[in-house]
C-alpha positions as CSV (number, residue, x, y, z in Angstrom):
1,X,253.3,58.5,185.6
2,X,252.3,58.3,189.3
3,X,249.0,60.7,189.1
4,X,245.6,60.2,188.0
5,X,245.2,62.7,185.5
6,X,243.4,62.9,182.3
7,X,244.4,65.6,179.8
8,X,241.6,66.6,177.1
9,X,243.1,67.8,174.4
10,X,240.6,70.0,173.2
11,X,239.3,73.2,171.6
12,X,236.1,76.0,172.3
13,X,234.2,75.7,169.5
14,X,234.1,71.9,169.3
15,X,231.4,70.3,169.9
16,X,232.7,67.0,169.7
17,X,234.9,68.0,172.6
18,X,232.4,68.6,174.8
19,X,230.7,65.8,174.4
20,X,233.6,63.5,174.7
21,X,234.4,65.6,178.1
22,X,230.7,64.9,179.2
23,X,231.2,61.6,178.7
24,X,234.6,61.0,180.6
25,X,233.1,63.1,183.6
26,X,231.2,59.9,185.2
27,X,234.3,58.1,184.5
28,X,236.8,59.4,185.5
29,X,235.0,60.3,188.6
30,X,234.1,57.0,189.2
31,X,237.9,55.9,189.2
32,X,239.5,58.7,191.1
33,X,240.9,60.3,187.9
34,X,241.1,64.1,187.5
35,X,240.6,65.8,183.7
36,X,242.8,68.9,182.8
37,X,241.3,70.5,180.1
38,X,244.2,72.2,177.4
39,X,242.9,74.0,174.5
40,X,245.2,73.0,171.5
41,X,244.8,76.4,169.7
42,X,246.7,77.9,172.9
43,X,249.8,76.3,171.8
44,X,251.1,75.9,168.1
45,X,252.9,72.3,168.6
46,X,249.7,70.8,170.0
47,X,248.1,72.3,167.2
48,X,250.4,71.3,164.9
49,X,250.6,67.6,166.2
50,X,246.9,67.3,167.2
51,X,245.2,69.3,165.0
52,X,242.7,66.9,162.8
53,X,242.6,64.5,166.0
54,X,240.6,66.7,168.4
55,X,239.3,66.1,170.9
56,X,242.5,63.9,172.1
57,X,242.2,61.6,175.5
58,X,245.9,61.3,177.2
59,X,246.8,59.3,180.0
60,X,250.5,61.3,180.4
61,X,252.1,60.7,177.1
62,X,249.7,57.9,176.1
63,X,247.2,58.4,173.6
64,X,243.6,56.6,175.1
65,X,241.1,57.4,172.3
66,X,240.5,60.5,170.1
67,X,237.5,62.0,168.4
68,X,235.2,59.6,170.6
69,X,235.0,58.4,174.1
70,X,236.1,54.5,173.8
71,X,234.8,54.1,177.8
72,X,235.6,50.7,177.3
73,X,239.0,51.8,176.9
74,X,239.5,54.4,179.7
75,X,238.0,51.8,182.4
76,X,240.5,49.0,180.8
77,X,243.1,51.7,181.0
78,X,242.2,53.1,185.2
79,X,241.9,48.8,185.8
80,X,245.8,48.3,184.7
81,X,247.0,51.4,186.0
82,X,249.4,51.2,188.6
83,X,248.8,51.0,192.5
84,X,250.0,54.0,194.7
85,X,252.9,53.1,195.8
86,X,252.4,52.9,199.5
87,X,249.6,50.6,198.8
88,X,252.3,48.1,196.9
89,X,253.4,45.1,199.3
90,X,256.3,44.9,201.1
Protein backbone atom coordinates (compact mmCIF):
# COMPACT_ATOMS: atom_id res chain seq x y z
CA UNK A 1 0.00 0.00 0.00
CA UNK A 2 1.96 3.02 -1.21
CA UNK A 3 -1.22 5.69 -1.04
CA UNK A 4 -2.78 7.49 1.65
CA UNK A 5 -6.20 6.55 1.39
CA UNK A 6 -8.87 5.87 3.79
CA UNK A 7 -11.84 3.86 2.65
CA UNK A 8 -15.27 4.39 4.72
CA UNK A 9 -17.14 1.64 4.49
CA UNK A 10 -20.37 3.03 4.94
CA UNK A 11 -24.09 3.34 4.20
CA UNK A 12 -26.92 6.60 3.56
CA UNK A 13 -29.02 6.21 6.14
CA UNK A 14 -26.48 5.68 8.99
CA UNK A 15 -26.01 7.94 11.18
CA UNK A 16 -23.22 6.46 12.83
CA UNK A 17 -21.45 6.80 9.56
CA UNK A 18 -21.56 10.08 9.34
CA UNK A 19 -20.41 10.85 12.37
CA UNK A 20 -17.52 8.56 12.26
CA UNK A 21 -16.69 10.38 8.68
CA UNK A 22 -16.99 13.81 10.63
CA UNK A 23 -14.69 12.68 12.88
CA UNK A 24 -11.93 11.33 10.53
CA UNK A 25 -12.19 14.53 8.36
CA UNK A 26 -9.70 16.66 10.80
CA UNK A 27 -7.61 13.69 10.79
CA UNK A 28 -7.02 12.58 8.03
CA UNK A 29 -6.54 16.01 6.87
CA UNK A 30 -4.13 16.66 9.24
CA UNK A 31 -1.96 13.66 7.98
CA UNK A 32 -2.26 14.01 4.31
CA UNK A 33 -4.65 11.08 4.07
CA UNK A 34 -7.53 11.07 1.57
CA UNK A 35 -11.19 9.23 2.53
CA UNK A 36 -13.13 7.34 -0.29
CA UNK A 37 -16.34 6.95 0.71
CA UNK A 38 -18.12 3.26 -0.61
CA UNK A 39 -21.59 2.55 0.31
CA UNK A 40 -21.78 -1.22 1.27
CA UNK A 41 -25.38 -1.62 -0.02
CA UNK A 42 -23.85 -0.85 -3.61
CA UNK A 43 -22.11 -4.17 -3.57
CA UNK A 44 -23.57 -7.54 -2.10
CA UNK A 45 -19.99 -8.96 -0.84
CA UNK A 46 -19.34 -5.83 1.18
CA UNK A 47 -22.59 -6.25 2.38
CA UNK A 48 -22.39 -9.60 2.97
CA UNK A 49 -18.90 -9.29 4.83
CA UNK A 50 -19.53 -5.88 6.44
CA UNK A 51 -22.97 -5.79 7.08
CA UNK A 52 -23.39 -5.50 11.15
CA UNK A 53 -19.87 -3.76 11.28
CA UNK A 54 -20.82 -0.38 9.54
CA UNK A 55 -19.42 2.06 9.39
CA UNK A 56 -15.96 0.22 8.65
CA UNK A 57 -12.42 2.29 8.72
CA UNK A 58 -9.77 0.49 6.12
CA UNK A 59 -6.38 1.37 5.61
CA UNK A 60 -6.08 -0.94 2.13
CA UNK A 61 -7.00 -4.32 3.34
CA UNK A 62 -6.53 -3.49 7.03
CA UNK A 63 -9.33 -3.06 9.26
CA UNK A 64 -8.50 0.46 11.65
CA UNK A 65 -11.72 0.59 13.77
CA UNK A 66 -15.40 0.03 13.05
CA UNK A 67 -18.63 1.36 14.46
CA UNK A 68 -16.55 4.30 16.22
CA UNK A 69 -13.67 6.57 15.39
CA UNK A 70 -10.69 5.08 17.63
CA UNK A 71 -8.54 8.53 16.62
CA UNK A 72 -6.12 7.25 18.75
CA UNK A 73 -5.79 4.54 16.48
CA UNK A 74 -5.81 6.21 12.93
CA UNK A 75 -2.99 8.80 14.22
CA UNK A 76 -0.95 5.54 15.68
CA UNK A 77 -1.74 4.00 12.36
CA UNK A 78 -0.62 7.52 9.75
CA UNK A 79 2.66 7.67 12.56
CA UNK A 80 3.84 3.94 11.41
CA UNK A 81 2.88 4.14 7.97
CA UNK A 82 5.46 4.00 5.58
CA UNK A 83 7.70 6.88 4.05
CA UNK A 84 7.22 7.77 0.26
CA UNK A 85 9.64 6.13 -1.20
CA UNK A 86 11.79 8.84 -2.63
CA UNK A 87 11.96 10.27 0.77
CA UNK A 88 13.68 6.74 2.08
CA UNK A 89 17.57 7.03 2.32
CA UNK A 90 19.89 5.94 0.04
Amino acid sequence: MSARVFTVLSRQWCHLCHELIAALEPVAACHGWRIDVVDVDDDPALEARWNELVPVLLAGEREICHHRLDTEAVIAFCKAFPLEPDALPG
